[in-house]
C-alpha distance (Angstrom), angle and dihedral (degrees) to the residues before:
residue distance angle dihedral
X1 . . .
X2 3.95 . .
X3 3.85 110.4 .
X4 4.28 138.4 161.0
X5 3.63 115.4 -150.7
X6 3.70 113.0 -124.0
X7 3.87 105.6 -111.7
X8 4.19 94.8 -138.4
X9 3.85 104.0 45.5
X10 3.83 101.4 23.4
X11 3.98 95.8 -122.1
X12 3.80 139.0 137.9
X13 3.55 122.5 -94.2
X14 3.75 133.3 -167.6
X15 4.51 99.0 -143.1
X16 3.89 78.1 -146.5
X17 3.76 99.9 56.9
X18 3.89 99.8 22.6
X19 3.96 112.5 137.7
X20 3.84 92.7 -135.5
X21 3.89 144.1 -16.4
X22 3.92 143.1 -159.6
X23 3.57 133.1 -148.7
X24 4.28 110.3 -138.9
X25 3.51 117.8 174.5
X26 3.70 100.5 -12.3
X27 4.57 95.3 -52.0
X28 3.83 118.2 93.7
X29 3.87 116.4 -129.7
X30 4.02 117.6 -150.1
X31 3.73 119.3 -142.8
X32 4.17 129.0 -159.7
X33 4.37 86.5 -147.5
X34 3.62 146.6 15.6
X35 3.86 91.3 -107.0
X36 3.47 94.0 65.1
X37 3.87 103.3 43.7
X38 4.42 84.6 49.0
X39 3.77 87.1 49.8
X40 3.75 95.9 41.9
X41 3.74 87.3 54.8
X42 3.61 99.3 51.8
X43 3.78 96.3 48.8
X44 4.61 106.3 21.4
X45 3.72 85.4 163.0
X46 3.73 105.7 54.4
X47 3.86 89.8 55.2
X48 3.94 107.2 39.2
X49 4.08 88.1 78.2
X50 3.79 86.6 69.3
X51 3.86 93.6 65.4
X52 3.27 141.0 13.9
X53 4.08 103.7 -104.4
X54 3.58 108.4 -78.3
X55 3.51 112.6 -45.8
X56 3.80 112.8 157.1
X57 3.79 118.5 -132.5
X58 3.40 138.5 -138.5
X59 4.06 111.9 -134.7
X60 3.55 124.8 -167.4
X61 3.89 116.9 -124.5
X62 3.92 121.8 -144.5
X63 3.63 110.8 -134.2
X64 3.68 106.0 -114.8
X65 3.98 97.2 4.4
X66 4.27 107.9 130.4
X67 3.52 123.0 -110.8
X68 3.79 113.1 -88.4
X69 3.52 115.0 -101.0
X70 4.18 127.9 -152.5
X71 3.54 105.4 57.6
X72 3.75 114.6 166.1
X73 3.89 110.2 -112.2
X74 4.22 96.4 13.7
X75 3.57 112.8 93.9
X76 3.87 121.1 -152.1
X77 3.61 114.4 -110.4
X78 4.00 117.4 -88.7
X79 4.12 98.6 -73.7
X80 3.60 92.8 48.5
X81 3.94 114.6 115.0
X82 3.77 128.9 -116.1
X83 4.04 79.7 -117.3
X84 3.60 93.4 60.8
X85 3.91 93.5 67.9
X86 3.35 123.4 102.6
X87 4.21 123.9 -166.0
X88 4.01 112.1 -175.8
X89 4.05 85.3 164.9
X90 3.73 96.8 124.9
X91 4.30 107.1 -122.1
X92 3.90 89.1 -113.9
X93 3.13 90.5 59.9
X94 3.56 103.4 43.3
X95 4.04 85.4 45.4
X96 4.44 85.2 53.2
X97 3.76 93.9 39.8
X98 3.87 106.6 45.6
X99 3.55 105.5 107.1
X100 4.35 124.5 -178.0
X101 3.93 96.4 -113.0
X102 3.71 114.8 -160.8
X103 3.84 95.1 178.3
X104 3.42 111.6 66.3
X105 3.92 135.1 168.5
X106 3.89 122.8 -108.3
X107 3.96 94.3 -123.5
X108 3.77 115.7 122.1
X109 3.40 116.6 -112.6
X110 3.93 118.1 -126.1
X111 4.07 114.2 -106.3
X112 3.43 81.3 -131.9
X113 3.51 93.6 64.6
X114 3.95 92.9 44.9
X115 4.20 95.0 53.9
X116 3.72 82.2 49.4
X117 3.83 95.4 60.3
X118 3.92 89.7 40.3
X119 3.82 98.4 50.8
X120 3.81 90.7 59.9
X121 3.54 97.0 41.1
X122 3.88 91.0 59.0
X123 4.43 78.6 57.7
X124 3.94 93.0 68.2
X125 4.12 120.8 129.7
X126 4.16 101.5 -88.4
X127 3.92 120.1 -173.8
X128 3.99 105.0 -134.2
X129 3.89 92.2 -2.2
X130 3.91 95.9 -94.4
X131 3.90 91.7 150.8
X132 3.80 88.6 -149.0
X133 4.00 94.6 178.8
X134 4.01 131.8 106.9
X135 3.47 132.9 179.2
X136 3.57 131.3 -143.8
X137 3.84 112.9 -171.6
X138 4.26 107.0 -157.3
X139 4.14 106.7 -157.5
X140 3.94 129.0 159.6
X141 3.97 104.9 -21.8
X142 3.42 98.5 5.8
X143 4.34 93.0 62.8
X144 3.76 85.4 38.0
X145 3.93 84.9 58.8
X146 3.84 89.8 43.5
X147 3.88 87.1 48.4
X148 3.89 88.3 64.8
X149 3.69 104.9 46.8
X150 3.65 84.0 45.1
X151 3.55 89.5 62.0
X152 3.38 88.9 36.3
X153 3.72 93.9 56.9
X154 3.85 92.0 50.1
X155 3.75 94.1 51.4
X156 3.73 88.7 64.8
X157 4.23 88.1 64.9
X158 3.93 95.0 52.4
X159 4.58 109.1 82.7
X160 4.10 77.6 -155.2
X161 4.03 104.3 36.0
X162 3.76 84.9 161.1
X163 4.27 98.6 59.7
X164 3.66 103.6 119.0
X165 4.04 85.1 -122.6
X166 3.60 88.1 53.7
X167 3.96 93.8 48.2
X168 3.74 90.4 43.5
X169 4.15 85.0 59.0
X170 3.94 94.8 42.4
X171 4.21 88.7 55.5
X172 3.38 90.1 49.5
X173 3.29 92.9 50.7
X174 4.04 99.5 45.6
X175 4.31 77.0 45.9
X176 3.35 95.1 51.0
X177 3.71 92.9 56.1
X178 3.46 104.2 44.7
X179 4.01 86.9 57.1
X180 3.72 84.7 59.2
X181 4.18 105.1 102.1
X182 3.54 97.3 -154.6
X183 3.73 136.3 23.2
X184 3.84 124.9 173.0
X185 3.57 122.1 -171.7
X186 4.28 114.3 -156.2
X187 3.12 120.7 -151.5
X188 3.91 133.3 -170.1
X189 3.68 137.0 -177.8
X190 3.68 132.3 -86.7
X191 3.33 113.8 -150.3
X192 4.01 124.3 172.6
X193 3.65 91.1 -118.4
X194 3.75 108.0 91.9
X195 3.67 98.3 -154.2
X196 3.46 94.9 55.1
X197 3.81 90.4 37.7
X198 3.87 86.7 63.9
X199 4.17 97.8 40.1
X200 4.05 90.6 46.7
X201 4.07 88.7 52.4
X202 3.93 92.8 35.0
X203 4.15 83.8 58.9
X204 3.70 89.0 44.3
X205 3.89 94.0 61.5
X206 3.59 87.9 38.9
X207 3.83 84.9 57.2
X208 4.04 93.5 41.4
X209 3.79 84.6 50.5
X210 3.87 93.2 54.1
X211 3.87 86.8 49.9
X212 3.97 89.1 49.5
X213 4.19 92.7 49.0
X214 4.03 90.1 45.6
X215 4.00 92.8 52.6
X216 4.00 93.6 47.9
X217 3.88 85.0 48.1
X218 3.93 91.6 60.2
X219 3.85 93.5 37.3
X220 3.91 95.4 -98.8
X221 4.29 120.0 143.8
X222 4.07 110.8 -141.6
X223 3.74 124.6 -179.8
X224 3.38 115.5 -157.7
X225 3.75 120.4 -149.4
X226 3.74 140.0 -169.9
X227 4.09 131.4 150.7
X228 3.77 125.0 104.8
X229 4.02 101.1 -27.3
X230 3.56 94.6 76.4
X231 3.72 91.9 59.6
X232 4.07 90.2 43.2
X233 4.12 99.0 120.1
X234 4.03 91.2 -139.2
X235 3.59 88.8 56.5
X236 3.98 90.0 51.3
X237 3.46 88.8 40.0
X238 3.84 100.1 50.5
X239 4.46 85.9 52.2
X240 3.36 94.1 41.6
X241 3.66 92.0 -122.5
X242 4.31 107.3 176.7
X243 3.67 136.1 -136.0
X244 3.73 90.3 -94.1
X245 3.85 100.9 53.4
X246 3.76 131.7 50.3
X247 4.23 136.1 -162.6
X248 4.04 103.1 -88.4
X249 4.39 89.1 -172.4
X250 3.38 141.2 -31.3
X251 4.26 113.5 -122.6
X252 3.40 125.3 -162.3
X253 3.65 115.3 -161.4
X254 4.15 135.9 -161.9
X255 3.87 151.6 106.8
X256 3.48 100.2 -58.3
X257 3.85 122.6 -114.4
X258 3.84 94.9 -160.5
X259 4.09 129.7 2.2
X260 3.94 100.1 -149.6
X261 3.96 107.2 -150.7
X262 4.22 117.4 -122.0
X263 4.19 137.1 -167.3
X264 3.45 120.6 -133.0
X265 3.78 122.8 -163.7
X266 3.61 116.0 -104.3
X267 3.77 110.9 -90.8
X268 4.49 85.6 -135.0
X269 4.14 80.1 67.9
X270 4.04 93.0 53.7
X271 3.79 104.2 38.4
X272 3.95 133.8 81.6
X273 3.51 116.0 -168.8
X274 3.56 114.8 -144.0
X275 3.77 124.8 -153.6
């Protein structure tokens, strides 16, 4: 089997099936994800050490052996276990290469890939253990049902919801949403106790970001998103969300249709060091 090893995370590629490339100084590198061709881009230099250029290989293939599983970016197919995943994407560069994706394909994503995301998340830094986050996974009916109080909600901003303008931006809207595979909702607690108000939600993020980090390790867009929905009362209603709890975010998850590029301000221009 001809493959290129992918420059950032040090796996095998197939040039036929890889998920992006780059051209640097005249040789094309192949990449198994997204991530790794935005981080390769940023920083060429760091990674060409870790191969030389771009030289395809030949691998032997045992007769009989199975197909290697794991590889960063390729999902196994819907009965494959969360155990069966594999991310070699170093955290750095899952960290510099996650990106809020608002276009996102229609393919399903593999349950396998979901549990993945959710077993880390339930690993994020919690003051006195409390575990304050939930997870409510919307599929079929349930984002369809989402899809209309979304709509819903945005109807409320609009003095004339009922322009046809305005109703051609509220169906896109509800159809935008249902083309969405995957949305979690997170939820946290809300106690009266303002300290531990703001360590419970402070975990939640931390738990939101682990599910962010995971999904750009296997080549999966999310957009997370906040502001006034998650207070809307038919939204609470419709999950059943109680008095003592509140909506941290809103995710939407899938195989992303475009990875816009951002700029962050240097970290030299936000830090005082303190002797």
């Amino acid at each position: 089997m001809v493959v290129a090893i992918d420059p950032v995370c040090g796996m095998d590629v197939e040039p036929e099936e890889a998920a992006a490339t780059s051209v640097y100084r005249g040789q094309t590198y192949y990449f198994c994800a997204q991530g790794c061709k935005i981080a390769f881009d940023r920083e060429p230099e760091r990674y060409l050490g870790r191969v030389s250029g771009v030289d395809v290989q030949t691998r032997g293939e045992t007769p009989g052996a199975p197909p290697e599983k794991g590889v960063a970016g390729v999902a196994p197919g819907p009965d494959g276990a969360a155990s069966d995943l594999a991310i070699t994407m170093p955290v750095d560069v899952a960290i510099k290469s996650r990106r809020s994706v608002a276009r996102l394909k229609p393919d399903a994503v593999p349950q396998a890939a979901l549990e993945r995301m959710l077993d880390t998340a339930v690993w994020a830094p919690n003051h006195h253990l409390t575990e304050p986050w939930e997870f409510n996974m919307l599929r079929g009916e349930s984002r369809r049902r989402f899809a209309d109080i979304r709509r819903e909600f945005r109807r409320t901003l609009f003095k004339d919801p009922d322009a046809p303008e305005i109703q051609r931006a509220l169906n896109k809207i509800y159809t935008d949403t249902v083309a969405t595979p995957v949305i979690i909702v997170v939820t946290t607690t809300n106690p009266a106790d303002p300290d531990l108000r703001n360590d419970d939600y402070g975990a939640t993020m931390c738990a939101i970001q682990n599910i962010l980090l995971v999904a750009t390790g296997l080549g999966l867009g999310t957009y997370l998103r906040t502001g006034q929905l998650i207070r809307f009362p038919p939204l609470l209603k419709f999950l059943g969300v109680p008095e003592d709890r509140r909506i941290a975010g809103v995710i939407y998850v899938g195989y992303p249709a475009h990875i816009p590029e951002r700029r962050r301000t240097p970290y030299r221009e936000k830090t005082r060091w303190l002797d």
